[in-house]
C-alpha positions as CSV (number, residue, x, y, z in Angstrom):
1,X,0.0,0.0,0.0
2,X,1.7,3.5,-0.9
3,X,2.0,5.9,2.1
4,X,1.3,9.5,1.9
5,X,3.1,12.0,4.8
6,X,1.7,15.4,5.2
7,X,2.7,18.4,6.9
8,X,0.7,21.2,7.5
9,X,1.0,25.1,8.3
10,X,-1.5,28.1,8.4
11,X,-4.7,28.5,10.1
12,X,-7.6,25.7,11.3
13,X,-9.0,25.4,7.9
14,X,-5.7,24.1,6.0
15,X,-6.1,21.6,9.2
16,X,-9.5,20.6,8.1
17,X,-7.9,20.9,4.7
18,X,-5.8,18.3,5.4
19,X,-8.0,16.2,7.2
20,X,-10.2,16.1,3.6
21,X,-7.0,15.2,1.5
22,X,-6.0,12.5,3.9
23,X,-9.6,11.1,3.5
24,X,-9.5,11.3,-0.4
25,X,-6.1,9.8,-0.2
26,X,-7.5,7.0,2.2
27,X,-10.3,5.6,0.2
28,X,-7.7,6.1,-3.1
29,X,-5.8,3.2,-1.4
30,X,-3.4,5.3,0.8
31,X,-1.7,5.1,4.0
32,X,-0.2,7.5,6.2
33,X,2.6,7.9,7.2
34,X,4.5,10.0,10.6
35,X,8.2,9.2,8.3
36,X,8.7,11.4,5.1
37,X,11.6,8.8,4.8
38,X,8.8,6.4,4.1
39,X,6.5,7.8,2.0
40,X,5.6,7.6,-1.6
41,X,4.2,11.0,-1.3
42,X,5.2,14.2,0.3
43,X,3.0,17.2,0.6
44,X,3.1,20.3,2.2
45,X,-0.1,22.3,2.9
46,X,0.7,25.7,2.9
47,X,0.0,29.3,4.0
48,X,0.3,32.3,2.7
49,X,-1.2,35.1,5.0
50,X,2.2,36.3,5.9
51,X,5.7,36.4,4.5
52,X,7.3,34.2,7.1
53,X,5.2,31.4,6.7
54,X,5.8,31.3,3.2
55,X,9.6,31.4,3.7
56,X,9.4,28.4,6.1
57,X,7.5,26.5,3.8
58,X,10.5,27.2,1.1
59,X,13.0,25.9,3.3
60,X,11.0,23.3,4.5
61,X,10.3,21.9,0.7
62,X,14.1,22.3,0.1
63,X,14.8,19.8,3.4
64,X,12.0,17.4,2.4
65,X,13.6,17.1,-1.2
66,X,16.9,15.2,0.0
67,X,14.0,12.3,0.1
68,X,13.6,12.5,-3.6
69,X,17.4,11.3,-3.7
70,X,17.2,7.8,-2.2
71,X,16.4,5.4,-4.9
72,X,12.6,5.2,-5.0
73,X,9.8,7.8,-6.8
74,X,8.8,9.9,-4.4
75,X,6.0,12.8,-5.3
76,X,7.1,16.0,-3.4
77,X,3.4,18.4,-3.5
78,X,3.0,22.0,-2.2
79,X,-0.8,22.0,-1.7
80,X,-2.9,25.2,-0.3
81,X,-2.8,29.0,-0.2
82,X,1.0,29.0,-1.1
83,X,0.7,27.3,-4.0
84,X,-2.6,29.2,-5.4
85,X,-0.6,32.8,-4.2
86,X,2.9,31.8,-5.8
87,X,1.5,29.1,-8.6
88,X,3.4,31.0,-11.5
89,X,7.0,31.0,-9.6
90,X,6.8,27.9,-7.5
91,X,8.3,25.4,-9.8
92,X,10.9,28.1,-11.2
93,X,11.8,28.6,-7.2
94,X,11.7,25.0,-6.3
95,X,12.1,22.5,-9.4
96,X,12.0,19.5,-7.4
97,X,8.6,20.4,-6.7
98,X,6.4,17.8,-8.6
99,X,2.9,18.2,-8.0
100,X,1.4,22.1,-7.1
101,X,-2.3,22.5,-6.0
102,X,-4.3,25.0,-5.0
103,X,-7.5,24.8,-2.5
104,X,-10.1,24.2,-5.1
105,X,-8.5,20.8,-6.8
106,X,-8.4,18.7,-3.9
107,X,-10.8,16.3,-5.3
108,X,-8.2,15.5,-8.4
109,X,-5.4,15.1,-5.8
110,X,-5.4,11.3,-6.0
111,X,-5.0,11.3,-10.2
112,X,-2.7,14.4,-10.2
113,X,-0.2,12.4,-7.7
114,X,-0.5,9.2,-10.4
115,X,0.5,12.3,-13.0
116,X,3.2,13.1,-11.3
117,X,4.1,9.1,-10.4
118,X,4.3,9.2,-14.0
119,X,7.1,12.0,-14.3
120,X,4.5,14.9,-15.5
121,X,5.1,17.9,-14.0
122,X,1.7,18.5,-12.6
123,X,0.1,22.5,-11.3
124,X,-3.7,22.4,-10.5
125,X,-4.3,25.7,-9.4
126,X,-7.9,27.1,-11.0
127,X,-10.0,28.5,-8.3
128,X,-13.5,27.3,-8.9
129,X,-16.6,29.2,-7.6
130,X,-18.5,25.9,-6.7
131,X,-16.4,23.7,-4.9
132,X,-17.6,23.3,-1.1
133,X,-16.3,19.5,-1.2
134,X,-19.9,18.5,-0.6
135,X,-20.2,15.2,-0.3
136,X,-16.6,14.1,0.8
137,X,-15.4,12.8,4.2
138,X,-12.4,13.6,6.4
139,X,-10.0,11.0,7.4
140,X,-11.3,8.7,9.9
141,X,-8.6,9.6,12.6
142,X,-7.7,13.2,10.9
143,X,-5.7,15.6,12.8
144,X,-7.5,14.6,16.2
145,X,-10.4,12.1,16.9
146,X,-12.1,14.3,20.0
147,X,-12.4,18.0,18.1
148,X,-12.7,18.2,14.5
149,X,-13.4,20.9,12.1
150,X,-16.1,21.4,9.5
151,X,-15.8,23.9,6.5
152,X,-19.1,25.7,6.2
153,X,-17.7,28.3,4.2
154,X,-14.9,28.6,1.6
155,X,-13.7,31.8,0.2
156,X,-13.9,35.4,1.3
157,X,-15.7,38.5,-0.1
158,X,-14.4,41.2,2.0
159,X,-11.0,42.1,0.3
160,X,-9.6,43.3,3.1
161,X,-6.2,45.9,2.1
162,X,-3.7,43.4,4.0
163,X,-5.1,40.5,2.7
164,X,-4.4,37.6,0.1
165,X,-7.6,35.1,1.3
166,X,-9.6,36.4,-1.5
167,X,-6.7,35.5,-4.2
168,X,-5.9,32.1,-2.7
169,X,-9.3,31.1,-1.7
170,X,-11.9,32.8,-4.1
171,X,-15.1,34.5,-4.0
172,X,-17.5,33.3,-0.7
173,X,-19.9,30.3,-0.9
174,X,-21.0,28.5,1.5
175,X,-21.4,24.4,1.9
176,X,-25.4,23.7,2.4
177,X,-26.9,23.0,6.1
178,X,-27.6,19.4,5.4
179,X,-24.1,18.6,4.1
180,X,-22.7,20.5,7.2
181,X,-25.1,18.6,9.4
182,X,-24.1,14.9,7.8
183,X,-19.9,16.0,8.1
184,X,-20.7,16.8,11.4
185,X,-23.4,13.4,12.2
186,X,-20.0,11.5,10.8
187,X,-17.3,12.9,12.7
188,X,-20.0,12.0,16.0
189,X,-20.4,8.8,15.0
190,X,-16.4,8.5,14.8
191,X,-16.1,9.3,18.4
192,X,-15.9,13.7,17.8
193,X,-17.0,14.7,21.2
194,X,-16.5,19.0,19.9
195,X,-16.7,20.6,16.7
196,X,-15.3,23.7,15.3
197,X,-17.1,25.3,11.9
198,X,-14.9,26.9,10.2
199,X,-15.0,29.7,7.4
200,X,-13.3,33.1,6.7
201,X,-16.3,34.9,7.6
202,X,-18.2,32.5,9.3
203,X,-21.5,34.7,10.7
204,X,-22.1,35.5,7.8
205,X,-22.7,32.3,6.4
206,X,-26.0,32.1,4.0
207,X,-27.2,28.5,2.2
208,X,-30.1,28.6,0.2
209,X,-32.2,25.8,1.0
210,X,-35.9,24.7,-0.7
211,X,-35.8,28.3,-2.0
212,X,-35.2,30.2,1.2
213,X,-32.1,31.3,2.8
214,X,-30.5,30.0,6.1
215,X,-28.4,31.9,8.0
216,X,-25.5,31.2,10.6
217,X,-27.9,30.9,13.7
218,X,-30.3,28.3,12.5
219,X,-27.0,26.5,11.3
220,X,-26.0,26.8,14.5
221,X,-29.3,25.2,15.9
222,X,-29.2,22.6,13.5
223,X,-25.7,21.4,14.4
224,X,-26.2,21.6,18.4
225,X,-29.4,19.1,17.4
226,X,-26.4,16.4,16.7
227,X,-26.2,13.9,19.0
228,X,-22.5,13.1,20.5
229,X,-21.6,16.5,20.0
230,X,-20.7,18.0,23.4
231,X,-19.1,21.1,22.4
232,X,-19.8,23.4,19.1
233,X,-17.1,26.6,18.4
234,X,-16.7,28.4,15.1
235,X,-14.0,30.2,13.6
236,X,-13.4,33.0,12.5
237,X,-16.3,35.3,12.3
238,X,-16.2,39.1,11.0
239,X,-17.4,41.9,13.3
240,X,-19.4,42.7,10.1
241,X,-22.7,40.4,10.3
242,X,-22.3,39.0,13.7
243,X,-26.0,39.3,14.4
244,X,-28.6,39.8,17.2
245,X,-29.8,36.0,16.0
246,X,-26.4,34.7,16.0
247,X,-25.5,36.3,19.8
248,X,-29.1,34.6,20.8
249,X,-28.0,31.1,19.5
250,X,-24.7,31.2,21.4
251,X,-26.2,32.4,24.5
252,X,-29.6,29.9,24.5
253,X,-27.6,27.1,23.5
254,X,-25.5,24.6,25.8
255,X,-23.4,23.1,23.6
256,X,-22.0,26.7,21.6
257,X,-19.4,27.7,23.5
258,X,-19.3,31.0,25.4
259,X,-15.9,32.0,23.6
260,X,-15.7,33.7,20.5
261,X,-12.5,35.0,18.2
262,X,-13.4,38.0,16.9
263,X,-10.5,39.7,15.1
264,X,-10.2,43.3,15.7
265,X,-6.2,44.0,13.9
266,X,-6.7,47.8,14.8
267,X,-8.4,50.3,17.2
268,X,-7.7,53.1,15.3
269,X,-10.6,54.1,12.9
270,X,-8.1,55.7,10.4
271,X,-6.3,52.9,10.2
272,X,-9.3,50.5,9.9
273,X,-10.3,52.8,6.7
274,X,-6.9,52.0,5.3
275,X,-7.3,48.8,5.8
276,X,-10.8,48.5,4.7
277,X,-12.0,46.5,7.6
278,X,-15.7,48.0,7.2
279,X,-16.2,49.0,10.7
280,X,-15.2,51.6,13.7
281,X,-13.9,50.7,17.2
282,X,-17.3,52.5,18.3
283,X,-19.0,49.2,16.6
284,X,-16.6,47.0,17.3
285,X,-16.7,48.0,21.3
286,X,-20.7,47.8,20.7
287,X,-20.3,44.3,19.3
288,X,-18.3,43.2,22.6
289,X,-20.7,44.9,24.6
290,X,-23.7,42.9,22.9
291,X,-21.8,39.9,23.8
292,X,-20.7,40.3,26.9
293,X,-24.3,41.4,27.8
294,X,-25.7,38.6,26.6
295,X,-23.2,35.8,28.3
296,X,-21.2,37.7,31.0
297,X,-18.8,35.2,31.2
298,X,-17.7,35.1,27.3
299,X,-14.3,34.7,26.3
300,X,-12.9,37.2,23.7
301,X,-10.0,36.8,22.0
302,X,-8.5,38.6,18.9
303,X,-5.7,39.4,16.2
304,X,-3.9,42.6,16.3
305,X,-1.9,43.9,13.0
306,X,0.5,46.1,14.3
307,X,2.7,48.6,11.5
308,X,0.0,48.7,8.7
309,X,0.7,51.0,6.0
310,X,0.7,54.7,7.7
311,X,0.7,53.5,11.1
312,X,1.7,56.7,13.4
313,X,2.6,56.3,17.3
314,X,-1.0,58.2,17.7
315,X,-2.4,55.0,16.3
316,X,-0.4,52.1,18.1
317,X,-1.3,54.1,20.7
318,X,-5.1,54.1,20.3
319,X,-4.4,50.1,19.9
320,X,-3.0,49.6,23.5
321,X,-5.9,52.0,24.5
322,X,-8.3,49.4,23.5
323,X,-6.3,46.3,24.5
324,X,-6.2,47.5,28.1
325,X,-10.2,49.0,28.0
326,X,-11.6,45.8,26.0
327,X,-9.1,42.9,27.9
328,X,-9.2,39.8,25.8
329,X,-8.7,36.7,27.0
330,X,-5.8,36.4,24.6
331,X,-4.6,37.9,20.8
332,X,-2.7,36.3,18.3
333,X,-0.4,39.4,17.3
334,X,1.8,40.1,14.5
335,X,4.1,42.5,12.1
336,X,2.6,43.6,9.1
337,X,4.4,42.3,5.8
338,X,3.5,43.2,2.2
339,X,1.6,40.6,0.5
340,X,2.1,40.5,-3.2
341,X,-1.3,41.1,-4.9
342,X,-3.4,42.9,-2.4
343,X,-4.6,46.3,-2.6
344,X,-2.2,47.6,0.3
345,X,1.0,46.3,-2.2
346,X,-0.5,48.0,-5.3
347,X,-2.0,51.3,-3.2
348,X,0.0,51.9,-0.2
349,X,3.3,52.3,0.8
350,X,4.4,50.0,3.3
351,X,6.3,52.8,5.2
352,X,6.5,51.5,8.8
353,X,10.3,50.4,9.3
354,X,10.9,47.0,10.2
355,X,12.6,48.3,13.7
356,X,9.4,50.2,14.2
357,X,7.1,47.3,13.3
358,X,9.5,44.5,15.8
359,X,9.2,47.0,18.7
360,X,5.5,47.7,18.5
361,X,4.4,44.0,18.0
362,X,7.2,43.0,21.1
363,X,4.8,45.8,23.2
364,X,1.6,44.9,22.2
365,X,2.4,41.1,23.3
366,X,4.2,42.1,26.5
367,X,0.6,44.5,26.8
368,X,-1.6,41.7,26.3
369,X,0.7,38.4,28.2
370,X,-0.2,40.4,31.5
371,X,-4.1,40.7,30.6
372,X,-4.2,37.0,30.1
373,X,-2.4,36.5,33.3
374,X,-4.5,38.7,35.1
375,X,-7.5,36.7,33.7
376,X,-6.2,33.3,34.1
377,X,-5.3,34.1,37.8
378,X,-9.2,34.7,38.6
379,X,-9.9,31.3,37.6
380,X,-8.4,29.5,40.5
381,X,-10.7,28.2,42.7
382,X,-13.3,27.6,39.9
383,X,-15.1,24.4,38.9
384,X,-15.1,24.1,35.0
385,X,-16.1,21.2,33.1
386,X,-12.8,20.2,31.1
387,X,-13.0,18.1,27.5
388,X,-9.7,16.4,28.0
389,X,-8.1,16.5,24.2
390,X,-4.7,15.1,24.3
391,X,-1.6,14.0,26.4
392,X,0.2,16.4,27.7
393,X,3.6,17.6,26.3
394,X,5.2,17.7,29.5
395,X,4.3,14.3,30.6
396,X,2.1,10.8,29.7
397,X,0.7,11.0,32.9
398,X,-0.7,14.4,32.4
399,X,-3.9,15.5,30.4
400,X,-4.4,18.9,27.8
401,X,-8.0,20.0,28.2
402,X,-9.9,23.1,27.6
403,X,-12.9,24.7,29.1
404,X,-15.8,26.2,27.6
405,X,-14.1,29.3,27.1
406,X,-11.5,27.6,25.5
407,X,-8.9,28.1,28.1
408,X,-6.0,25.1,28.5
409,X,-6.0,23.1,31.4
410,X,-3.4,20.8,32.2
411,X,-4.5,17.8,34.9
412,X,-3.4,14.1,35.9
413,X,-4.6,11.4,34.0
414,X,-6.6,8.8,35.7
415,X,-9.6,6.7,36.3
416,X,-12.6,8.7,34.1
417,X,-10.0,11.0,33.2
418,X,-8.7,10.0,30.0
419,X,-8.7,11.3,26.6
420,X,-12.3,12.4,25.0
421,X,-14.1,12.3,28.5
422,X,-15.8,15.6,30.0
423,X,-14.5,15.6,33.4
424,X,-15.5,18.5,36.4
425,X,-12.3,20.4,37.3
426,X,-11.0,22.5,40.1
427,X,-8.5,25.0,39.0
428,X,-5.9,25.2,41.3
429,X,-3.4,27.5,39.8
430,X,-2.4,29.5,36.7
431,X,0.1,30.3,34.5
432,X,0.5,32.8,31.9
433,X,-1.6,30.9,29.6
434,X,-2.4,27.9,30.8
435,X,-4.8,26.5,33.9
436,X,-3.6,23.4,35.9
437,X,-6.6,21.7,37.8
438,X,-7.8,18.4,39.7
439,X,-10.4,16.2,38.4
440,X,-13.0,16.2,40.8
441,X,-14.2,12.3,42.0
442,X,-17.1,11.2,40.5
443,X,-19.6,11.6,43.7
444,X,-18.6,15.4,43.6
445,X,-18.8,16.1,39.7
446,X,-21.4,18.2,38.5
């Protein structure tokens, strides 16, 4: 049986992108592999949201090559937003690339790889307006059996300046509710205990069905209506079309998680107009206050762009303004870099020096590492219900779980305490980003 090894980078959906490949490679008669020394097939599933990642991936593809060299055919692939983004330069770049895909051909991966078997020089990189990958499984085990993702929505209409999600990805369209609801029946019935439903813009997720439209809160509805699904979470929605109906859903139902990630990259307005983000902090702030109104205890976390195009000190300033006034439970921060294509690269001038840019970003997360602290710390002493996901890194004996809100706790494995069980936790102490608790025995659980 030939093996496949894959490696992935980027954001959750090139996970659940993976998880689809592996599961089109599976029933093509593939198995995986942990060893690229062992596969038949290589691929890398790539990002491109930021420079970095793309250079990692270069280097990467370079090291996997010396596999190429050892007496057997082996098929080295870059799959993903890197090879839709950089499609015309790739193989130039990297000539021992064989087989380059974008998002939207996933369903020809299996023939493309027998293409390349073959010594063609294969580069599938059409977008296509249609594909949700409706009807097709995940792998079986994919990248975790207890939480598992579901794309609802491919594509992005919102063009953001900074942004290249609209070139790699497409136009918007969304997968219909009774194809999300049978991925998601599928993954329950393959032991799934949380899903996450994914899309660039995920609230505003609109499927016609029997000629009227559903929305992201009766999607909601109809998911938490699963059976074996403990936990729903969705990433990433848009503070544009995060609606009334949607806050309702996640407040009346259980099973949605009372944690959200709403991205806010910047809390200065001028700088939101440059980036055409669509909104103001004023809405943004009213957005968190909805939210926060609705279910007190909501976690909030974020993304913060620091060094945009035109970026004064005023502005980083307003931006640690807001990160201390709105206090997210954590923010995944970063340096802006120019991203070929996008309207910032053909518009703006990315005029922010690099020196600038590092010292900004290294205040921002020094800003935001003592809010997390400070908001971790209040948490011991609590009882929270704990979906235990994985082993621990630090030790076998020890358990990685997260609480509703999406916070990690570390605990001791045990009796009823293994992995994929709900188990009631006492936090006993905090670090700067992770919880560490004791199950509680069974005749004291909630």
């Amino acid at each position: 049986m030939p093996t496949v090894y894959v490696e992935t980078y980027g954001c959750q959906m090139n996970v659940a992108d993976t998880d689809l490949v592996l599961g089109l490679l599976e029933r093509a008669g593939y198995a995986r592999t942990t060893d690229p020394a062992c596969a038949d097939v290589i691929l890398i599933n790539t990002c491109a949201v930021r420079e970095r990642a793309v250079e990692r991936v270069r280097g990467r593809a370079s090291s996997l090559a010396r596999y190429k060299a050892n007496g057997r055919r082996v098929v080295l692939g870059i799959t993903g937003c890197m090879a839709e983004h950089l499609r015309a330069e790739l193989r130039q770049q990297a000539p021992y690339v064989d087989l380059v895909v974008g998002p939207d051909s996933y369903r020809r991966l299996p023939e493309n790889i027998e293409r390349a078997l073959r010594g063609e020089a294969v580069q599938d990189t059409e977008l296509d307006a249609h594909e949700t990958y409706a009807g097709l499984d995940a792998a079986r085990a994919g990248s975790g059996g207890v939480t598992r993702h579901v794309a609802i929505q491919r594509g992005c209409d919102r063009f953001c300046a900074f942004c290249v999600v609209p070139f790699t990805r497409g136009r918007e369209r969304a997968t219909v509710p009774a194809e999300v609801v049978r991925q998601v029946r599928a993954l329950a019935v393959n032991g799934c205990r949380e899903v996450q439903l994914l899309g660039q813009t995920v609230s505003s997720y609109r499927a016609s069905e029997d000629g009227r439209e559903v929305g992201f809160a009766e999607l909601l509805r109809r998911v938490a209506a699963v059976e074996g699904i403990d936990r729903i979470r969705f990433l990433s929605p848009y503070p544009l079309g995060f609606t009334a109906e949607v806050i309702a859903a996640m407040a009346e139902l259980p099973k949605v998680c009372k944690q959200v990630h709403l991205p806010l990259q910047s809390a200065a307005d001028a700088v939101l107009a440059r980036m055409r983000r669509g909104y103001t902090l004023a809405e943004y702030r009213a957005l968190v206050e909805n939210l926060r109104r609705a279910m007190p205890a909501i976690a909030i976390t974020t993304d913060f762009l620091v060094g945009f195009c035109g970026e004064s000190e005023a502005e980083f300033a307003e931006t640690l303004t807001a990160l201390a006034e709105i206090r997210f439970d954590n923010a995944f921060m970063f340096a802006y870099s120019e991203r070929q294509g996008t309207l910032a690269a053909r518009q703006l001038s990315d005029d922010v020096p690099a020196a600038t840019k590092q010292r900004r970003l290294a205040r921002v997360i020094d800003e935001q590492r003592k809010i997390t602290a400070e908001i971790y710390a209040t948490q011991v002493g609590r009882h929270e219900r704990v979906l235990c996901e994985s082993p621990s890194r630090r030790s076998p004996a020890e358990l990685l779980g997260r609480t509703d809100a999406f916070r990690p706790v570390i605990m001791a494995a045990g009796p009823g305490v293994t992995v994929g069980r709900l188990v009631d936790v006492v936090i006993e102490r905090s670090g700067p980003g992770t919880l560490y608790g004791r199950a509680l025995a069974p005749e004291t659980r909630s």
